[in-house]
Backbone as a ProteinNet text record, in pm:
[ID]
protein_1_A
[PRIMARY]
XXXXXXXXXXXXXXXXXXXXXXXXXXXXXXXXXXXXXXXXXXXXXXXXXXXXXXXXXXXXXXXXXXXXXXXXXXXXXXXXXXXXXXXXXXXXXXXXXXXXXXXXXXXXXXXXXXXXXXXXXXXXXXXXXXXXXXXXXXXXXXXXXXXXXXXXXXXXXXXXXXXXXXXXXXXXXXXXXXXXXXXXXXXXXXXXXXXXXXXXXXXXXXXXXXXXXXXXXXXXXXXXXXXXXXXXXXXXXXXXXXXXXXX
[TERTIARY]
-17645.8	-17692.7	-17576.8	-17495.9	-17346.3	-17269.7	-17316.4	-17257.2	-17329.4	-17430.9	-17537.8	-17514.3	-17517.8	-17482.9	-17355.1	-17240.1	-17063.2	-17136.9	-17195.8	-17226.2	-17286.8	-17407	-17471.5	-17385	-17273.2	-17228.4	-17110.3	-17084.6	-16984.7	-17048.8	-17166.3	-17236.2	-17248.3	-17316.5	-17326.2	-17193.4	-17093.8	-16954.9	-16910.9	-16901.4	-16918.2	-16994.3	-17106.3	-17174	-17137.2	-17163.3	-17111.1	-16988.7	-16865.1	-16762.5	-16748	-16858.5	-16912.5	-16957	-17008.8	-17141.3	-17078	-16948.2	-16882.1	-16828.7	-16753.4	-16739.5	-16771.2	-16927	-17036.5	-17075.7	-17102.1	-17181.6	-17086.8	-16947.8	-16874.6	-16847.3	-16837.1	-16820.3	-16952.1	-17070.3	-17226	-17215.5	-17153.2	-17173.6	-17072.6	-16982.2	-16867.9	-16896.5	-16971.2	-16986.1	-17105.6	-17229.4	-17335	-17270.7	-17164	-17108.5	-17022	-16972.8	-16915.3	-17001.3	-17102.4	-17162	-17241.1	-17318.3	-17401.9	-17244.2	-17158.7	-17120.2	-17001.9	-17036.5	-16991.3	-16834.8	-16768.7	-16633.2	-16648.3	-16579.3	-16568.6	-16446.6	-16485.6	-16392.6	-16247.5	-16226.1	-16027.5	-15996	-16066.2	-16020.1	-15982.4	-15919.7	-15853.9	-15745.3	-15725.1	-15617.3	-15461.8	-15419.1	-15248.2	-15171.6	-15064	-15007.5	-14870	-14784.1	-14669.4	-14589.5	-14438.9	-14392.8	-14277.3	-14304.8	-14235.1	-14085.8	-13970.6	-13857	-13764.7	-13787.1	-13678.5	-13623.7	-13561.7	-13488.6	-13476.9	-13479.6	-13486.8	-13338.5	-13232.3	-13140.4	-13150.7	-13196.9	-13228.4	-13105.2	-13052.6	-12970.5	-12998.4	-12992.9	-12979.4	-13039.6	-13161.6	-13191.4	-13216.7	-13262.4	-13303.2	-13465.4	-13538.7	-13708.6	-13784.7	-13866.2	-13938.2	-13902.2	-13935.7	-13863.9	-13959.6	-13998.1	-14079.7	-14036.4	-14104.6	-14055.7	-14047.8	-14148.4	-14170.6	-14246.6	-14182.6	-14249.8	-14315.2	-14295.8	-14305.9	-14414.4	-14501.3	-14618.9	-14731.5	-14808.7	-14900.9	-14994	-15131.3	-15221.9	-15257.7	-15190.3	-15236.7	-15349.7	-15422.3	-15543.2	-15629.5	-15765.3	-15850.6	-15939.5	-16055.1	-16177.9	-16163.2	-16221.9	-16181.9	-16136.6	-16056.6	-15972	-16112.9	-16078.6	-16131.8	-16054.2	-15937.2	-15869.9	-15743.4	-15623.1	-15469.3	-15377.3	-15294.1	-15249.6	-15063.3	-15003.6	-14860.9	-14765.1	-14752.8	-14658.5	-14541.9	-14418.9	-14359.2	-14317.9	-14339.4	-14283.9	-14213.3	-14066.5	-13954.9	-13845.4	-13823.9	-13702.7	-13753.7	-13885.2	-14000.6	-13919.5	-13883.1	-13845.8	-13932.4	-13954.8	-14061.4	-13973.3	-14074	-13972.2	-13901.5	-13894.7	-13832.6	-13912.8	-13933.1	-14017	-14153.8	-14101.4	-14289.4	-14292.4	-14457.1	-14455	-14620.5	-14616.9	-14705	-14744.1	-14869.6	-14961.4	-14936.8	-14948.8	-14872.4	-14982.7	-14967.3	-15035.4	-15157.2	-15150.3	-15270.6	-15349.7	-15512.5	-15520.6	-15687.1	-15681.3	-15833.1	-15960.5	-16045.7	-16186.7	-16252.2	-16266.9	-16282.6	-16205.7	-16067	-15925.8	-15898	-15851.2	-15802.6	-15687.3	-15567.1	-15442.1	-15461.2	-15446.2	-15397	-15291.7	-15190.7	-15050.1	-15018.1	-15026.8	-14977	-14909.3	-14770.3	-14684.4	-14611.8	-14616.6	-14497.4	-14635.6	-14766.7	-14892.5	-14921.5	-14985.2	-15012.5	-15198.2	-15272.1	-15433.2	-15478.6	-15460.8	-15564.7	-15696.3	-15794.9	-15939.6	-15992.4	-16141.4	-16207.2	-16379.6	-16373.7	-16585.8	-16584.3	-16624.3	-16646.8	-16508.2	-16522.8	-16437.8	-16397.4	-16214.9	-16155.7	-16131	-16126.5	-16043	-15906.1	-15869.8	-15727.2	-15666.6	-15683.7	-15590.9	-15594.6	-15677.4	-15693.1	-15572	-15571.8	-15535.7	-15399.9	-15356.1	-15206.2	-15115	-15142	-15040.2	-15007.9	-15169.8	-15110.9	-15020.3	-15061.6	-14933.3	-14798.4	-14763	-14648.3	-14592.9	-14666.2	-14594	-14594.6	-14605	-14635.8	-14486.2	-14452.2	-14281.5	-14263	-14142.5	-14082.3	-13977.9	-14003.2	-13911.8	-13878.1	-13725.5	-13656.3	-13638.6	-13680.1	-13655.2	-13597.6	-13488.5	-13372.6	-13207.9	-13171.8	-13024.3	-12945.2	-12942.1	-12867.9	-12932.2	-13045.2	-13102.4	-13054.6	-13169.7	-13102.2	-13065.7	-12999.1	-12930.4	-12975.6	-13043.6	-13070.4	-13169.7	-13160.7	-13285.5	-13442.2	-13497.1	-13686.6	-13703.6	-13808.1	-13919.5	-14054.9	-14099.6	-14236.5	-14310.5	-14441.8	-14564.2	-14658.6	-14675.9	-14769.5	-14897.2	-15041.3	-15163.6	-15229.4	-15312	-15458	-15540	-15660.5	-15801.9	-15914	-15953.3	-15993.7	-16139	-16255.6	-16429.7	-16459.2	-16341.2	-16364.8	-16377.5	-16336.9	-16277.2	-16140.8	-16079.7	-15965.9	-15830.6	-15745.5	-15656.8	-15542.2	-15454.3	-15308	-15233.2	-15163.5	-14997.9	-14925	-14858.6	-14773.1	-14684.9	-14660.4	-14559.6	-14462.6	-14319.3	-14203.5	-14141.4	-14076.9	-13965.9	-13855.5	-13726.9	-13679.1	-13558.7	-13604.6	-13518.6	-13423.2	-13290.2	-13174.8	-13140	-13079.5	-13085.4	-12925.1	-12855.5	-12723.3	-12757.9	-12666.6	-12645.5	-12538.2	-12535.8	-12442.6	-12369.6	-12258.8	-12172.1	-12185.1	-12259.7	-12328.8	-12197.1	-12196	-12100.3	-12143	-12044.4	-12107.4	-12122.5	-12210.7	-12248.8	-12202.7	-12154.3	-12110.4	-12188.1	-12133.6	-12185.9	-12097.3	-12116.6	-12032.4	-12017.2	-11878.3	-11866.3	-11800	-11767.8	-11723.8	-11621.8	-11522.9	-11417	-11336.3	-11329.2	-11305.2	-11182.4	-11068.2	-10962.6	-10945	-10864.6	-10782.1	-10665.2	-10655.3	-10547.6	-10383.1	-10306	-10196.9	-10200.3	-10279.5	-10301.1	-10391.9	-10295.6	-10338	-10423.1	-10468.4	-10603	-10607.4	-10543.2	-10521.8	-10706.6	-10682.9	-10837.9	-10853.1	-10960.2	-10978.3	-11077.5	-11021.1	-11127.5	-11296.7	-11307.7	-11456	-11528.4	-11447.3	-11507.5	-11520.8	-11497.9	-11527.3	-11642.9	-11643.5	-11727.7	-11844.4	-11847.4	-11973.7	-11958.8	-12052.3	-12140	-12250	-12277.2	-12364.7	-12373.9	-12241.7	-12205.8	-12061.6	-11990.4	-12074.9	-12050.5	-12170.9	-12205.7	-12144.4	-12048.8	-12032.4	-12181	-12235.8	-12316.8	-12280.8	-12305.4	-12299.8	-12402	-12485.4	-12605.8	-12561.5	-12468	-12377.8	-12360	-12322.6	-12260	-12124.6	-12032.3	-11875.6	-11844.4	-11717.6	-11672.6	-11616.6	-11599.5	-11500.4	-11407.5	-11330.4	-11204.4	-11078.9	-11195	-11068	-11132.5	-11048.7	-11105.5	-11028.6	-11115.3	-11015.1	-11028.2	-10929.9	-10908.4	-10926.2	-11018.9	-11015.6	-11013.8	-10961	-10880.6	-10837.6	-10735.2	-10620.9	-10729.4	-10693	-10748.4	-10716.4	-10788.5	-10819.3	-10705.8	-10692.2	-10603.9	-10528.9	-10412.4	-10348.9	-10311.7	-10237	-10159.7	-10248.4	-10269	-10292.1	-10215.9	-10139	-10027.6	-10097.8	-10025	-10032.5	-9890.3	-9859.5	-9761.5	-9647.3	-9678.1	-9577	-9532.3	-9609.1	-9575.6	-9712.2	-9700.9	-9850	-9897.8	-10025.8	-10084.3	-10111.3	-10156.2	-10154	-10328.3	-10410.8	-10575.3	-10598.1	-10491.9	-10533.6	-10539.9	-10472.6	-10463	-10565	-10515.4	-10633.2	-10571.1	-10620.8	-10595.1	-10675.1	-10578.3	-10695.8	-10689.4	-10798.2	-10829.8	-10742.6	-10617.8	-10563.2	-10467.2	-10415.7	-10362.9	-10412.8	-10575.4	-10644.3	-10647	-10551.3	-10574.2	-10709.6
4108.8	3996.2	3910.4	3972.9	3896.2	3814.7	3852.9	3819.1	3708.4	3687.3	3601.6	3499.6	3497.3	3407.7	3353.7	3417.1	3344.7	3263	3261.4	3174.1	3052.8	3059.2	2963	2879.9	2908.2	2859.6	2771	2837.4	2742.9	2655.4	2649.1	2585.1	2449.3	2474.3	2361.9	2271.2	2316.6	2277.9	2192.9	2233.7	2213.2	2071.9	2073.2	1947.8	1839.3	1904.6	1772	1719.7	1790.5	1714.2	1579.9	1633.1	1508.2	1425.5	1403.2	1267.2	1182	1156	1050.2	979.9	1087.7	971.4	937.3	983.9	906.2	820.8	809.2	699.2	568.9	660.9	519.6	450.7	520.5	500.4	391.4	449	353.9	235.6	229.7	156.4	-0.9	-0.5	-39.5	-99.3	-13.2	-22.3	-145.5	-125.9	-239.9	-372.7	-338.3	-484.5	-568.6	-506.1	-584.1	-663.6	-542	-571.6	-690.5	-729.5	-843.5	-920	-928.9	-1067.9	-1086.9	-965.8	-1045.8	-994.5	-1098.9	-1015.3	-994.6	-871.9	-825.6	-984.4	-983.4	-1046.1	-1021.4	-914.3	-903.8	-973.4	-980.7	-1029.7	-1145.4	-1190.1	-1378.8	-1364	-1491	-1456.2	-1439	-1383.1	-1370.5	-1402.9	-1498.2	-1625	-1555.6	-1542.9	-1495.1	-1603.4	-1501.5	-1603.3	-1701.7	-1690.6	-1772.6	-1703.8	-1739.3	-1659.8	-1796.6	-1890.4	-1928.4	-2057	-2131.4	-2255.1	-2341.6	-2472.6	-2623.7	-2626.4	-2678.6	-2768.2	-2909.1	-3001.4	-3134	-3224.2	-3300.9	-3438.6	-3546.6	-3633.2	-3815.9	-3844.2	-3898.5	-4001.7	-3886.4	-3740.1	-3677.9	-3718.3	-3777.5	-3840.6	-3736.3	-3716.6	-3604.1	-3444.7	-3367.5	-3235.4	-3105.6	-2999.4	-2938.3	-2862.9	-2762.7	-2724.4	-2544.1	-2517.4	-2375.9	-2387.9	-2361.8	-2314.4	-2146.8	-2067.3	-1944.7	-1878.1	-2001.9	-1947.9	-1890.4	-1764.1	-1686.6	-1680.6	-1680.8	-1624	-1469.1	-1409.4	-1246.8	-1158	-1219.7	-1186.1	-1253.7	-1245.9	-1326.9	-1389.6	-1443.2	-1529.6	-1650.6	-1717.5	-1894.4	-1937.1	-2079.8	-2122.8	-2207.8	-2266.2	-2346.7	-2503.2	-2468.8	-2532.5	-2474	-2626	-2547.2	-2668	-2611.7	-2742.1	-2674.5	-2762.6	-2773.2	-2866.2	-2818.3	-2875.4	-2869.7	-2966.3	-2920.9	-2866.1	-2819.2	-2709.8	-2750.7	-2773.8	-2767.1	-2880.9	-2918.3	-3040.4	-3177.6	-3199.8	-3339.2	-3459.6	-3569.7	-3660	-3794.6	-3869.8	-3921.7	-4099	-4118.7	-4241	-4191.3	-4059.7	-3991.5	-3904	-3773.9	-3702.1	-3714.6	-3694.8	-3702.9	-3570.4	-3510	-3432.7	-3523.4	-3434.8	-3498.4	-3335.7	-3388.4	-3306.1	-3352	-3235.2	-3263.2	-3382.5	-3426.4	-3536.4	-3481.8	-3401.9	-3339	-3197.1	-3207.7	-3153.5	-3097.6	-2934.6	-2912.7	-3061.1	-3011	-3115.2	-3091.2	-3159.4	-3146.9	-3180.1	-3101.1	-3140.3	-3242.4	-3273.3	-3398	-3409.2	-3482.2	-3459.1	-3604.9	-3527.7	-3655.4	-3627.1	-3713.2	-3646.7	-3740.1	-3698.7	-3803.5	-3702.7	-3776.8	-3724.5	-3555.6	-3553.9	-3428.9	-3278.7	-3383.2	-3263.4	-3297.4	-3192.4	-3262.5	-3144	-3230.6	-3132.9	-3188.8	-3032	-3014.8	-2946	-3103.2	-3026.3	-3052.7	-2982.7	-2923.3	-2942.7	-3007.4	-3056.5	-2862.1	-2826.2	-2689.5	-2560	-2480.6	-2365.8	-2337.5	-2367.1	-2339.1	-2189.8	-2139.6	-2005.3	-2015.1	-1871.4	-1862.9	-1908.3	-1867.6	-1901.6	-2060.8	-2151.1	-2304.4	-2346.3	-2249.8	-2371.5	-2299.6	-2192	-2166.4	-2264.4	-2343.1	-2433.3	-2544.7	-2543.4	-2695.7	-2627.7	-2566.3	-2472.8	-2560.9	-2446.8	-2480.3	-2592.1	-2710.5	-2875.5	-2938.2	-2851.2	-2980.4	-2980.5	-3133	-3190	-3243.9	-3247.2	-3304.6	-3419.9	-3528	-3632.3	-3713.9	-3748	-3835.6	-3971.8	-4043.9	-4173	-4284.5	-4230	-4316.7	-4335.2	-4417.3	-4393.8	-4288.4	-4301.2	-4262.5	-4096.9	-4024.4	-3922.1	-3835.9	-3770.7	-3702.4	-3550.9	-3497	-3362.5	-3240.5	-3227.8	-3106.2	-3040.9	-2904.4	-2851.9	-2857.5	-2898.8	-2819.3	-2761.4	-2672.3	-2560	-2620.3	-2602.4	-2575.5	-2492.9	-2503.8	-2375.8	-2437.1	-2304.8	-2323.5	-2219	-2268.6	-2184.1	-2233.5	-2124.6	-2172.8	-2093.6	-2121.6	-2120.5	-2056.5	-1907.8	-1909.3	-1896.2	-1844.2	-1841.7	-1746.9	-1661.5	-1597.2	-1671.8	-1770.1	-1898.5	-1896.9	-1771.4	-1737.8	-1795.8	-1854.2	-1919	-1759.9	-1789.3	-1665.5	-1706.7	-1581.8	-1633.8	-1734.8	-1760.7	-1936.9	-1845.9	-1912.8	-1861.3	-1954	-1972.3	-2061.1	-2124.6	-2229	-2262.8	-2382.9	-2294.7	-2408.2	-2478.9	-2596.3	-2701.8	-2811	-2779.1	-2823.9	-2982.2	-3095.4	-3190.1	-3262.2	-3294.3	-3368.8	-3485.1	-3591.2	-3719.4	-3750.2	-3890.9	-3885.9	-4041.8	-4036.6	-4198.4	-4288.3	-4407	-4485.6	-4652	-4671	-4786.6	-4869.4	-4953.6	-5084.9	-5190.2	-5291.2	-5424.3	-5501.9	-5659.4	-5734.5	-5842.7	-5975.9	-6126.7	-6206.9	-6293.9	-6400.9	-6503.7	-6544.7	-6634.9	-6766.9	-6890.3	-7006.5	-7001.6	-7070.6	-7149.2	-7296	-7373.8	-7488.7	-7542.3	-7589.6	-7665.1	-7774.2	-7853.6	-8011.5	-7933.7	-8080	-8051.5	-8026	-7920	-7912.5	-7849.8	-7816	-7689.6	-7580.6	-7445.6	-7343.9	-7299	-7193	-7140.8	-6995.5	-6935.5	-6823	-6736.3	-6625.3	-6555.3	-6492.6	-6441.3	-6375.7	-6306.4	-6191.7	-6072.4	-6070.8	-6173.1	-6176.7	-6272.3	-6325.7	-6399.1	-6323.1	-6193.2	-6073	-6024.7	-5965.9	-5870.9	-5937.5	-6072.3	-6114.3	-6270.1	-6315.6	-6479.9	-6424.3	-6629.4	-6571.8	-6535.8	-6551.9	-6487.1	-6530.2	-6352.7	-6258	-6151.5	-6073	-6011.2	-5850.2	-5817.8	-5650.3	-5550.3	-5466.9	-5407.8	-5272.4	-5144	-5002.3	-4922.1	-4843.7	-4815.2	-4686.9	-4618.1	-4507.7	-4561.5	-4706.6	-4783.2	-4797.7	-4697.9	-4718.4	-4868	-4910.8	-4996.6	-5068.8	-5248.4	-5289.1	-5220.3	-5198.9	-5115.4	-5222.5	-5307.1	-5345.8	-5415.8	-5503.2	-5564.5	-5486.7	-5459.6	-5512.7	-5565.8	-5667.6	-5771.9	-5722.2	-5798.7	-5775.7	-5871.2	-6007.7	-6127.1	-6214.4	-6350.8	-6363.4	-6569.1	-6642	-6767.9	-6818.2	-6938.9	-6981.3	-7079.7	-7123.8	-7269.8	-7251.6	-7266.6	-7235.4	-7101.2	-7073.7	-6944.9	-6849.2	-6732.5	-6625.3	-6498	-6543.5	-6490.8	-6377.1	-6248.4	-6148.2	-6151.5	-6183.4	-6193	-6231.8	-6358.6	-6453.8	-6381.1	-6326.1	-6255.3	-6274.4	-6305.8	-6345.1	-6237.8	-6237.5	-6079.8	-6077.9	-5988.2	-5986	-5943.9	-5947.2	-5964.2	-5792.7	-5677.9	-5563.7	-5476.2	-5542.5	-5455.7	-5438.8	-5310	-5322.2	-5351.1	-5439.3	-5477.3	-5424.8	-5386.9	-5296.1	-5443.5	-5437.3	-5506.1	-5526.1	-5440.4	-5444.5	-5563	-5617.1	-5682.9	-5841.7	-5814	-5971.8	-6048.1	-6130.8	-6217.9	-6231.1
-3355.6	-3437.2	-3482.2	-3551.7	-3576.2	-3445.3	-3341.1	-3231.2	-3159	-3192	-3155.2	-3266.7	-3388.2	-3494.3	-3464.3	-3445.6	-3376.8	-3267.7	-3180	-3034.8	-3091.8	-3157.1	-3216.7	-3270.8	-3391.8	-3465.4	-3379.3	-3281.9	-3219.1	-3087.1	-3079.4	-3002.1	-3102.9	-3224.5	-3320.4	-3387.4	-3355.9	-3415.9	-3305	-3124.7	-3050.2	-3006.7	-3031.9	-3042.5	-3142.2	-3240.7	-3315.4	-3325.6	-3276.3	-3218.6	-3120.2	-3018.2	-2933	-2937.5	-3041.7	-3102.5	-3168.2	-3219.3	-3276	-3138.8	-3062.7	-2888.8	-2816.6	-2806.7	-2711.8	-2789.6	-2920.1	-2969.7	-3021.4	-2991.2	-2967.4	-2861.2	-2783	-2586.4	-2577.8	-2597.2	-2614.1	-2661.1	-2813.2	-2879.3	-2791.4	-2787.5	-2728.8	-2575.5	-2519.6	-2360.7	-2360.1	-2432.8	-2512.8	-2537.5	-2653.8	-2699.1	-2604.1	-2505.8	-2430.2	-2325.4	-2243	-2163.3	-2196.7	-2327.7	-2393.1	-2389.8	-2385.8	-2385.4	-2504.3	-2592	-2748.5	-2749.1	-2837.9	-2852.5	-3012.3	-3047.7	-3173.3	-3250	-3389.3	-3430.1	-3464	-3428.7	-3441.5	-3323.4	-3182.3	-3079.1	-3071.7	-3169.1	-3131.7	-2983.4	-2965	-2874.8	-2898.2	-2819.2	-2856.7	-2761.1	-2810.5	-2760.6	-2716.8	-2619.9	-2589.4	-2517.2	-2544.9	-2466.7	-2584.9	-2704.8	-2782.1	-2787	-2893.9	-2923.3	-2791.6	-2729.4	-2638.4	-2719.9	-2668.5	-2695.5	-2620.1	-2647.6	-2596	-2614	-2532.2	-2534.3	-2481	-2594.8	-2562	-2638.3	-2460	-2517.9	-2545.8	-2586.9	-2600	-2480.8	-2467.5	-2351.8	-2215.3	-2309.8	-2179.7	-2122.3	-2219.7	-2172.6	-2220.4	-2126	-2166	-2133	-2212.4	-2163.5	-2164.5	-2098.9	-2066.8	-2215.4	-2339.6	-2414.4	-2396.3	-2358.7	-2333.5	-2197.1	-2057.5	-1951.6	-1934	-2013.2	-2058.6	-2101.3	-2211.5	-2277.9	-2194	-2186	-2181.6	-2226.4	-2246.5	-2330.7	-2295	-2296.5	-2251.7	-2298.9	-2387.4	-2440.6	-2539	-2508.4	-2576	-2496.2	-2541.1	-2488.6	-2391.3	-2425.5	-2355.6	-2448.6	-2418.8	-2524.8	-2566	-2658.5	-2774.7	-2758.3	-2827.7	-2904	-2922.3	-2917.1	-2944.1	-3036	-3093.6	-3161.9	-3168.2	-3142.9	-3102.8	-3233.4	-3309.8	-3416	-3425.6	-3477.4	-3499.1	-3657	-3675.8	-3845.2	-3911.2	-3834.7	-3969.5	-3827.6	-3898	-3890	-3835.1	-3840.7	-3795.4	-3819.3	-3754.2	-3765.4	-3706	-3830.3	-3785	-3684.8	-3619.8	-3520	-3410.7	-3423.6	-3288.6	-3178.7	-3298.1	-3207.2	-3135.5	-3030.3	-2996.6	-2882.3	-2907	-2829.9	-2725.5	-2593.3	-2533.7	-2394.8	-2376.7	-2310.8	-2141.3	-2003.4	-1894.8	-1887.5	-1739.2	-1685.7	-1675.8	-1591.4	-1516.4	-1621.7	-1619.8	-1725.8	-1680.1	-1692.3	-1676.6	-1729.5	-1652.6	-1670	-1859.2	-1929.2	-2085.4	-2139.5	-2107.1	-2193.5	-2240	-2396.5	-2409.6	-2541.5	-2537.9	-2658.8	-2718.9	-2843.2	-2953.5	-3033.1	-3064.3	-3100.4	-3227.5	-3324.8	-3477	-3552.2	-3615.9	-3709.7	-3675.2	-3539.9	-3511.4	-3475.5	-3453.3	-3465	-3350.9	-3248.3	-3111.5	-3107	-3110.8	-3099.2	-2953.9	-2887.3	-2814.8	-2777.9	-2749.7	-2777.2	-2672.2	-2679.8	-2531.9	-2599.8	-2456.8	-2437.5	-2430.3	-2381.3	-2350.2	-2366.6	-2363	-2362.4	-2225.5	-2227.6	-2091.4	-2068.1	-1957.8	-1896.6	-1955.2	-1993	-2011.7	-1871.1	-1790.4	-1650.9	-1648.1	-1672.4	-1676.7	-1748.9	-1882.4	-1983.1	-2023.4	-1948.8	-1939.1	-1847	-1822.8	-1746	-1836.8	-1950.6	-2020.4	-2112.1	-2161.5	-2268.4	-2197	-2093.2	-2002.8	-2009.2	-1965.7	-1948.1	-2079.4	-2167	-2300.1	-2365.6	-2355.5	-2354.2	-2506.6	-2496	-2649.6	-2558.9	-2650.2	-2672.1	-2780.3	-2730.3	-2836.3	-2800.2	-2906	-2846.7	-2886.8	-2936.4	-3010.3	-2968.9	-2966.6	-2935.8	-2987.5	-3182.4	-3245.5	-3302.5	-3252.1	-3302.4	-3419.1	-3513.2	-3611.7	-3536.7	-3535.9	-3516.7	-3550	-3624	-3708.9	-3590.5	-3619.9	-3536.9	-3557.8	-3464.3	-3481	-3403.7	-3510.6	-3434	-3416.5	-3339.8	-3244	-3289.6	-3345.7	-3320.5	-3191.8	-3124.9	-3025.7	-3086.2	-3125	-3190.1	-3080.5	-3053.9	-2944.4	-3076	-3005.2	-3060.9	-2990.8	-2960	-2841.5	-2933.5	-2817	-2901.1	-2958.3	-3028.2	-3154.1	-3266	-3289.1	-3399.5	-3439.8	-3433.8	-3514.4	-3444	-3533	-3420	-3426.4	-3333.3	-3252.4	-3363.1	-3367.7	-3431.8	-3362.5	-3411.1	-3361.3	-3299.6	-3167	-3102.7	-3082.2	-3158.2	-3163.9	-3059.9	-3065	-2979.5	-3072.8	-3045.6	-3100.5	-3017.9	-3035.5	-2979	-3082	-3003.1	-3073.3	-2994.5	-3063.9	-3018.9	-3065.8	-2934	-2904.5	-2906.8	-2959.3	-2983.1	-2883.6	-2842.5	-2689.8	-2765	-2818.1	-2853.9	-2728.1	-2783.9	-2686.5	-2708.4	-2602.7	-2575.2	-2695.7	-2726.7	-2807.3	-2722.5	-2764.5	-2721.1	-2763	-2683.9	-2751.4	-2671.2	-2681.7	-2618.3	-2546	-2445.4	-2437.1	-2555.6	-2582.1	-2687.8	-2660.6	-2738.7	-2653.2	-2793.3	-2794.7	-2926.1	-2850.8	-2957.9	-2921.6	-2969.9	-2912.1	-3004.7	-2923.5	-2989.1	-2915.2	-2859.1	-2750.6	-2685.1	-2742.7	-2700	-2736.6	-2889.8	-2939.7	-3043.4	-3015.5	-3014.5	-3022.7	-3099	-3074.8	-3149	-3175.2	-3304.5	-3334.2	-3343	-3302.2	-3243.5	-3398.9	-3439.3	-3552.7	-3518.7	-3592	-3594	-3592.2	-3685.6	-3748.5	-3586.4	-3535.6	-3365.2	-3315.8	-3292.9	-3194.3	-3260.5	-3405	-3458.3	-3539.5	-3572.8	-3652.4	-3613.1	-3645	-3636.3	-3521.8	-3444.4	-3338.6	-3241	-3171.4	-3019.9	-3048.9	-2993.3	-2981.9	-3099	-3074.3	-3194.5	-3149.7	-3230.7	-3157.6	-3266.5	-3180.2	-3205.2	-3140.6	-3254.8	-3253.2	-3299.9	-3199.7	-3286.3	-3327.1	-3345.3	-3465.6	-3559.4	-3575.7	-3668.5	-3697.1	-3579.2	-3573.8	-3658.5	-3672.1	-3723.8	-3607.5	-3580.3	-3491.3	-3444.8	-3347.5	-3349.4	-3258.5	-3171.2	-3062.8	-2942.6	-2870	-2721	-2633	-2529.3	-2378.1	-2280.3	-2245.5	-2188.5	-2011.8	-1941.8	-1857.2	-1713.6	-1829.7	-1732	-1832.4	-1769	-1859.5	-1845.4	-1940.3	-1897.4	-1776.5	-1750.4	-1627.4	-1653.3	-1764.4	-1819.5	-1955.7	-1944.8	-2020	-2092.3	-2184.2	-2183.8	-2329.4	-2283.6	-2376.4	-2421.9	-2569.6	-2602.5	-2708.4	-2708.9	-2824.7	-2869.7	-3004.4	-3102.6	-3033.8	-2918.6	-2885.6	-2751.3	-2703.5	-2545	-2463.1	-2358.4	-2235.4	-2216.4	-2212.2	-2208	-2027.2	-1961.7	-1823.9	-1799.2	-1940.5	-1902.7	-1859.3	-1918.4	-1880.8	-2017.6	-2129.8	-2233.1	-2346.9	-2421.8	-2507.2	-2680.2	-2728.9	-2847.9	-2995.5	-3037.7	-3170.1	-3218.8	-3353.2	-3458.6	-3512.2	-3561.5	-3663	-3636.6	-3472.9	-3433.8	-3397.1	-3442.7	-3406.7	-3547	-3595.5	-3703.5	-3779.5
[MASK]
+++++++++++++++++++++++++++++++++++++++++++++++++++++++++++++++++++++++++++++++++++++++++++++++++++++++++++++++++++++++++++++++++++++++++++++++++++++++++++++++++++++++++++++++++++++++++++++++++++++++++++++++++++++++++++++++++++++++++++++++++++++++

């Protein structure tokens, strides 16, 4: 009898060990098969942690070729910001050319939203990730670094952790501009040059978009008529003359 009661008892211990993992195996195997995704399942965005090295007058620049969606639904929705160092008048970010059927970007103040008639495939809408570029579009750019969030949105509702990129930005010292200019004297009086004829009135105008200061000409032919002297010696139309030496 005692021996018959031990069998039973571990027959029943036995069983009910089993009934928490079939009825989760069931439960689980149901929810997927209908279609549904549980709500922790947002998607998760990889691929961030790299860096942009962007110069002066590079155009547009691919920012992260890298990004993944390695898990999650159809996308929704994704929005591409930049976070921290936004400069407004410069940055712009922009969506590739070519773009699944629905897709569409709107980009204001360093925010770039992309939205969707319908819900794309992850495999679709990993390429736009990919091509979406940063540009600068100024001569004189500010320096400082920005970061990038890349969030998708897949048909859980819940948006991914932002996956980063940050891009650092070189300034390139850009030539100055100047004008053709005319000056007029009578015959048989010279005409001492002055500084302010090179660097201000209306031609020509020296222009620096750094904002350097005047510094200097160089001469790269001598007059056609009559003589062009630096401090009483003929110049030969090859030298370079600082400011400090133009009256």
């Amino acid at each position: 009898m005692d021996q018959l009661r031990t069998e039973l008892k571990r027959k029943r211990t036995g069983s009910g060990r089993k009934w928490p993992l079939a009825v989760a195996v069931i439960f689980f195997g149901l929810f997927f098969c209908l279609g549904a995704q549980p709500a922790w399942a947002q998607a998760i965005l990889g691929g961030g942690g790299n860096t942009l090295t962007y110069t002066e007058n590079d155009g547009k620049s691919v920012i992260n070729g890298s990004l993944s969606i390695g898990f999650g639904g159809d996308i929704d929705s994704a929005q591409i910001s930049v976070s921290s160092g936004y400069q407004s008048g410069e940055d712009f970010l922009a969506c590739p050319l070519s773009l699944p059927s629905g897709v569409s970007c709107s980009y204001s103040g360093g925010v770039l939203d992309i939205s969707t008639t319908s819900s794309v495939p992850i495999v679709d809408f990993n390429p736009v990730l990919q091509g979406i570029t940063y540009e600068n579009t100024i001569e004189s750019p500010t320096t400082n670094n920005r970061i990038v969030d890349f969030v998708v949105t897949d048909t859980s509702g819940t948006p991914s952790a932002p996956a980063q990129t940050t891009i650092t930005v070189a300034a390139v010292n850009d030539a100055p501009t100047g004008g053709n200019g005319a000056v007029t004297t009578n015959e048989d009086t010279a005409h001492t040059f002055a500084s302010a004829e090179f660097s201000t009135g209306t031609t020509p105008v020296y222009s620096d978009v750094e904002g350097d200061a005047f510094a200097g000409i160089r001469l790269t032919s001598t007059a056609s008529a009559g003589t062009l002297e630096l401090s009483g010696v003929a110049v030969t139309g090859t030298e370079v003359i600082s400011s400090a030496n133009i009256a």
